[in-house]
C-alpha positions in Angstrom: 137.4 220.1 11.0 139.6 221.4 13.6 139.5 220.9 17.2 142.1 223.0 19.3 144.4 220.3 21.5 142.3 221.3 25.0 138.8 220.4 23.3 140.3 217.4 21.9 141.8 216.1 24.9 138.4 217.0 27.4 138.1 214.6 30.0 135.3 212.0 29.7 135.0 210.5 33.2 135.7 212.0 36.7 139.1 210.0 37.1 140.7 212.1 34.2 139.8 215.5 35.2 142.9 217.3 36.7 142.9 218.9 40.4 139.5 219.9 42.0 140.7 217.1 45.0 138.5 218.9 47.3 135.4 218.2 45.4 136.0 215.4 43.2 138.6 213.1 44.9 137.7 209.5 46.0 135.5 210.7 48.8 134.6 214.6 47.2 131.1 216.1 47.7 130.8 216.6 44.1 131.8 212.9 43.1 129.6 211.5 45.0 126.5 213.5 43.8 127.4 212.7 40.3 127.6 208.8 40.8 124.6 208.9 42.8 122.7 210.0 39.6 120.6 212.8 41.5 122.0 215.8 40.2 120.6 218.6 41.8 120.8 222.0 40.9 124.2 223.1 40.9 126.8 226.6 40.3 130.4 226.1 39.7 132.3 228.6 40.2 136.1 229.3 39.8 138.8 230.8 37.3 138.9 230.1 33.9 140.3 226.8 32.8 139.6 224.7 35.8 137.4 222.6 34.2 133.8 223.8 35.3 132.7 222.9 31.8 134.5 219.5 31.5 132.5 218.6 34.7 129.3 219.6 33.8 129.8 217.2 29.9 130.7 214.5 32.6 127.1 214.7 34.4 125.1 215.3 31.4 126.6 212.2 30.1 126.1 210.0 33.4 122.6 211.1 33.9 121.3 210.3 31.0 119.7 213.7 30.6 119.4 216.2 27.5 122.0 218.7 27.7 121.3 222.4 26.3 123.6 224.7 26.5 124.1 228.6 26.5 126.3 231.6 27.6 124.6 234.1 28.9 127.5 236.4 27.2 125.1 236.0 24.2 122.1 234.5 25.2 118.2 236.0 26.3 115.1 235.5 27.0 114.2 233.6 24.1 117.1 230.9 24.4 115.5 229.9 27.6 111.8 229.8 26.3 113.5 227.7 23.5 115.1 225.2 26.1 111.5 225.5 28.2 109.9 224.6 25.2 111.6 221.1 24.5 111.0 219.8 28.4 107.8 216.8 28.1 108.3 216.0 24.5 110.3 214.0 22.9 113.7 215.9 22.3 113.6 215.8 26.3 111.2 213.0 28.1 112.7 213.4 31.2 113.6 217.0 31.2 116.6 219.1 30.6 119.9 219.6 32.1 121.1 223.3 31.6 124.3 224.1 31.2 124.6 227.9 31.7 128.0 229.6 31.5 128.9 232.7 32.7 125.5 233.1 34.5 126.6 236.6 36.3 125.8 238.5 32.6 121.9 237.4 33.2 119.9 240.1 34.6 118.2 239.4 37.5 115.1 239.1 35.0 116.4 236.6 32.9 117.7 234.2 35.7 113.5 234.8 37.4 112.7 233.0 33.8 114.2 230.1 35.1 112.7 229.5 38.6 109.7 227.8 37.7 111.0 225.2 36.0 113.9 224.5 38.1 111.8 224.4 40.9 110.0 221.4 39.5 113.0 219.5 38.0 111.8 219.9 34.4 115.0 221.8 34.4 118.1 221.0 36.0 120.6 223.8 35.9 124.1 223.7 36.0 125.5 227.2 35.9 129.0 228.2 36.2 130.8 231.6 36.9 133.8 233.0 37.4 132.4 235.6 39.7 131.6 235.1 43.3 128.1 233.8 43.5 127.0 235.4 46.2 127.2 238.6 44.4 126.2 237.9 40.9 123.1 235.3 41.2 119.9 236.2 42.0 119.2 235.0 45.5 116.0 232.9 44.3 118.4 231.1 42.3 121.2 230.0 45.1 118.8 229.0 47.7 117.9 226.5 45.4 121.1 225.3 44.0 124.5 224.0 45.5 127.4 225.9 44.8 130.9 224.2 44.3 134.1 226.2 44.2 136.9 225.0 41.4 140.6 226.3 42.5 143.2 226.8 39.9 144.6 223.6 39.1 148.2 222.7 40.7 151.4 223.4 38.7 152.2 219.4 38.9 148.8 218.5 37.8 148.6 221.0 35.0 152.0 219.2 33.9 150.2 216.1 33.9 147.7 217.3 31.5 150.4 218.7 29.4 152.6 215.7 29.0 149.0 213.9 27.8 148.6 216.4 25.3 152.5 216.0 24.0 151.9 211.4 23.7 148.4 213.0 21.8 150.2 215.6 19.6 152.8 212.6 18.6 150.2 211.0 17.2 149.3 213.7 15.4 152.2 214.8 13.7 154.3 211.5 13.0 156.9 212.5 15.1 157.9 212.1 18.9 158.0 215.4 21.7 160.8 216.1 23.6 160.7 219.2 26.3 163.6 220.7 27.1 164.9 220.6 30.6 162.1 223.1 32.9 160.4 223.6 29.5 156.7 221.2 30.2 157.3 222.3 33.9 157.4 226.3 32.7 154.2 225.7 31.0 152.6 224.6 33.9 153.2 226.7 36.5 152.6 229.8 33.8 149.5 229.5 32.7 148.5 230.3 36.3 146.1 227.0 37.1 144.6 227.2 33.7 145.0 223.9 31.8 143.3 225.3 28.5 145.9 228.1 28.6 148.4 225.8 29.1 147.3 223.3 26.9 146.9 225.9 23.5 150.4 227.1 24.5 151.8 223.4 24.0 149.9 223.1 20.8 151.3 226.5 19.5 154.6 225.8 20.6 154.5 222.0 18.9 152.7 223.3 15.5 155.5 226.1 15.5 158.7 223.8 16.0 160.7 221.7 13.2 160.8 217.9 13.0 164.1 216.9 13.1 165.1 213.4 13.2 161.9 212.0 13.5 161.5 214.7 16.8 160.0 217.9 17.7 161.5 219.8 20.5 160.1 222.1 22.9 163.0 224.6 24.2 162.4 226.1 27.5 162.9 230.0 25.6 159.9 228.9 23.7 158.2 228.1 25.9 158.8 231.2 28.1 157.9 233.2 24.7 154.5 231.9 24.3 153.5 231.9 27.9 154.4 235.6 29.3 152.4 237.1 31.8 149.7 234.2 31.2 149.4 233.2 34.8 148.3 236.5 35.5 144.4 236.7 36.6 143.2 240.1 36.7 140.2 242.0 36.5 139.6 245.6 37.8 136.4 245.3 38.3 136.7 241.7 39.4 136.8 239.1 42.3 140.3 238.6 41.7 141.1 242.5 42.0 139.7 242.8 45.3 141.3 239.9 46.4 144.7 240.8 45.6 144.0 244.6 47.1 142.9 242.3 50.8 146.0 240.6 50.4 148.3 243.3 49.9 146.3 245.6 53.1 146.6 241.7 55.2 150.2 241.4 55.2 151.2 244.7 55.7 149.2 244.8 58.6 151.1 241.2 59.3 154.4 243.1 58.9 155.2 239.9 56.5 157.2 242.6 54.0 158.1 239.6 51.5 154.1 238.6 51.3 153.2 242.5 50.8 155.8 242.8 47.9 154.1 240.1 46.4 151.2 241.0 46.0 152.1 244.7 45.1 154.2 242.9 42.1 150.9 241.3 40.8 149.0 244.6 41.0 152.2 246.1 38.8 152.8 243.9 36.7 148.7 244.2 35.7 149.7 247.9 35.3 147.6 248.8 38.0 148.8 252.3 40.2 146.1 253.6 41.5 144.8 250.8 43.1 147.7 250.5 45.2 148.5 253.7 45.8 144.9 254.4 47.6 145.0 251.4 49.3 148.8 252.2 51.1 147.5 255.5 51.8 144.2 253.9 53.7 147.0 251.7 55.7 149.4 254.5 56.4 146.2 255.5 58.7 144.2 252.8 59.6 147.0 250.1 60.4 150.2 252.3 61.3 148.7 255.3 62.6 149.6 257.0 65.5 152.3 254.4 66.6 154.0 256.4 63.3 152.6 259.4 62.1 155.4 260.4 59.9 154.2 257.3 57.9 151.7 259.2 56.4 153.1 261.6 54.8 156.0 259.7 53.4 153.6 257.3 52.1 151.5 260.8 50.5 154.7 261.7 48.9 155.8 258.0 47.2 152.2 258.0 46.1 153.2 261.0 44.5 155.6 260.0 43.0 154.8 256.9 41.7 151.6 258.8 40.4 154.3 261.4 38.3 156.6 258.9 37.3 154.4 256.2 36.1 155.2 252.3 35.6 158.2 251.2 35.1 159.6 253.8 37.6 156.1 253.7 39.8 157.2 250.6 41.3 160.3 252.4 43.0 158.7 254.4 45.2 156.0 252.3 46.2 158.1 249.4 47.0 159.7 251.7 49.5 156.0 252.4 51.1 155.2 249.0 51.3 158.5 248.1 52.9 158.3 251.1 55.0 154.6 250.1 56.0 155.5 246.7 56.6 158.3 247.3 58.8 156.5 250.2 60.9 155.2 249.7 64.1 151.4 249.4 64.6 148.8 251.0 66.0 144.7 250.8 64.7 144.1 252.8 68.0 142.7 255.5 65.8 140.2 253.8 64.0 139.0 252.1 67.3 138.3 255.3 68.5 136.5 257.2 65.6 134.3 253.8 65.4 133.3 254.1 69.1 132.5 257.7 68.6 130.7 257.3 65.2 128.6 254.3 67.1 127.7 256.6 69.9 126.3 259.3 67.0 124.4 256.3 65.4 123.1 255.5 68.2 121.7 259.0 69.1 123.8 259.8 71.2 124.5 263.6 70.9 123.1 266.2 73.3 123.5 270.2 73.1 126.7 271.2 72.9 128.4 272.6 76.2 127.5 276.1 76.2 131.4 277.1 76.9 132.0 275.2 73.9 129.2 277.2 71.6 129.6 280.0 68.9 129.2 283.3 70.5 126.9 283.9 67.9 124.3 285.1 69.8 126.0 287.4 71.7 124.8 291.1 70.7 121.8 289.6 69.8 120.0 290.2 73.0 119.5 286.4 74.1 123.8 286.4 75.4 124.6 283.9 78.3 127.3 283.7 80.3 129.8 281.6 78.2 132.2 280.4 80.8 135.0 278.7 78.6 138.2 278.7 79.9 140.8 279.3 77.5 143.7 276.4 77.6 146.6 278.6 76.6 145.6 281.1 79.7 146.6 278.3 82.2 150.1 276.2 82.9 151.2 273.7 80.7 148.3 275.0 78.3 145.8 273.0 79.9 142.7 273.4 81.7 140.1 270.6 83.3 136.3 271.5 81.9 134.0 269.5 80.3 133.8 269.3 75.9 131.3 266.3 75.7 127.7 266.8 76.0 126.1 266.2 79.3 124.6 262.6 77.8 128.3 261.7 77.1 130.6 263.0 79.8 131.5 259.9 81.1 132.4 258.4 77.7 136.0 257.4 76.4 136.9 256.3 72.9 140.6 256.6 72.2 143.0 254.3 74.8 146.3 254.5 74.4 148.3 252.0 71.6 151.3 250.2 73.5 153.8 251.7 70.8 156.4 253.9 72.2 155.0 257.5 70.0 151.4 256.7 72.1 153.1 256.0 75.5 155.0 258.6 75.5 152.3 261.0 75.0 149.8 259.1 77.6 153.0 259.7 80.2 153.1 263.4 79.1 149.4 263.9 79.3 149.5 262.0 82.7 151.9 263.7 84.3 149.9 267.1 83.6 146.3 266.2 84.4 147.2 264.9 87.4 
């Protein structure tokens, strides 16, 4: 029966499991839970490929305990009265260990199925996700359960696990691997910290190639065939999407231009323009502001554009807004001062409106009062001392000055007259 390369080759003890260093290196949290032989209740979460799976096959072994398994992709309520239902007899003496995968597609329902049993160890549960956690699993759930984050595994240890899978494949086929020069380190570094990825490219590449003399070789333009855009995460409606949108907001606002580029790239290359284009719009205000105002409506008009043209042409003019935004001065002097004035209406803080400010809707009416607004444009330099906040707020000041050159220069006009 066949077994693709990356099932074949699964670890079987801690030592051969690739990366995860932070959790399962000599002196790693996770290593030392699994040696001690009390698992607890645990959630694994991290990108595909990582080995979240291979870990969990490693406990279930060293424990000793039964191991179910299910996907909550495809699994329901009665899958987990079917696992209930073998805890105290003798398909599971001393309890289950459940291996859940992809536990953010259970309701908040079907996860509440499990809590009585996990809360008495009749079922330890394992569940993994590629999902942040704290978003996806029922809160019932993570206070009783540890949760471990798997990173994407290196390039260089990727490249370990594919040069194990080539001396494997040899076997297999009777005949040696070569890798062309950069070909095995191409692999690695493009399936994006996914060994399984990288892994089934190897095996594609290797059943796809000619023996010759006894050899088969892997050329570095097959191997940049079979793993195109494969180190690309992306999900619109995932972690990773939000994450990327952060980073591209984060370093503009770090003027770090290169960084910002980056991360626009990834968001491109995913086909993704919107995205982009609402969040450079949101930092042509919020992070540039007043220190540039033109900024934001160059940035309206590359949005424009890029929304007209469409990819490949999109990423022309939005390049130029993220370089433009990057290299900008900065002011967030404006959202300081909108937050201190929506606090103050939060808060309560409103008051009737200054009569000289109010409608003169009433005049005619019978009930008319003295107005007493003074009209700006009626005095010199078009401006006037009265008072525009309520009474409970006369004292209050929300926008200061940025220390960019457009903000000082109008704090030493406006100086200079209401002196």
């Amino acid at each position: 029966m066949y077994r693709p390369l990356a099932d074949e080759l699964r670890p079987e003890s801690l030592d051969d499991v690739v990366g995860q260093e932070h959790i399962l290196g000599e002196n790693g949290l996770l290593r030392r839970i699994v040696e001690s032989g009390q698992i607890p209740n645990m959630i694994f979460y991290g990108p595909s490929g990582s080995g979240k799976t291979t870990v969990a096959n490693i406990i279930a072994r060293t424990s000793g305990r039964v191991l179910r398994r299910l996907n909550a992709t495809t699994a329901g309520i009665s899958d987990i009265k079917d696992v209930i239902a073998d805890v105290d007899t003798l398909l599971a003496p001393d309890g289950v260990l459940l291996y859940l995968d992809e536990i953010q597609y259970f309701n908040k329902k079907q996860q509440q199925s499990l809590l009585e049993f996990i809360e008495n160890g009749k079922v330890t549960l394992i569940a993994s996700t590629t999902e942040n956690p704290y978003f996806y699993v029922y809160n019932a759930i993570l206070s009783r359960s540890t949760v471990f984050e798997f990173k994407p595994v290196p390039a260089e240890d990727v490249k370990r696990a594919v040069k194990r899978a080539a001396e494997m494949m040899e076997e297999k086929l009777g005949a040696g691997v070569e890798f062309e020069d950069g070909a095995a380190e191409h692999i690695a570094q493009g399936c994006g910290g996914d060994v399984r990825k990288a892994l089934n490219a190897l095996e594609l590449l290797l059943n796809a190639s000619p023996v010759k003399n006894g050899t088969v070789r892997v050329t570095l333009s097959d191997a940049q065939s079979a793993v195109q855009k494969s180190a690309m995460r992306y999900d619109r409606a995932g972690d990773e999407h939000y994450d990327i949108l952060s980073a591209l907001h984060k370093s503009v606002r770090g003027s770090d231009t290169d960084a910002a580029l980056h991360y626009l790239a990834r968001l491109l290359e995913a086909g993704d323009i919107l995205s982009p284009c609402r969040r450079l719009l949101c930092i042509a205000t919020e992070d540039i502001g007043l220190a540039y105002p033109q900024a934001i409506p160059i940035v309206k008009a590359c949005v424009d554009s890029a929304v007209q043209l469409g990819l490949p042409e999109a990423r022309l003019p939005l390049a130029d807004a993220v370089i433009l935004l990057s290299t900008a001065p900065k002011s967030n002097s404006g959202v300081i001062a909108i937050d201190r004035a929506m606090a103050d209406v939060r808060a309560g803080k409103t008051g009737p409106i200054p009569r000289e400010l109010q409608n003169v809707h009433a005049d005619g009416t019978g009930f008319e009062r003295e107005q007493g607004y003074k009209y700006p444009h009626s005095f010199e330099n078009h401006w006037v001392k009265q008072q525009y906040l309520p009474d409970v707020l006369k004292d209050a000041r929300y926008y200061e000055y940025g220390d960019n050159k457009t903000e000082q220069a109008a704090k030493k006009y406006w100086d200079s007259i209401k002196k």
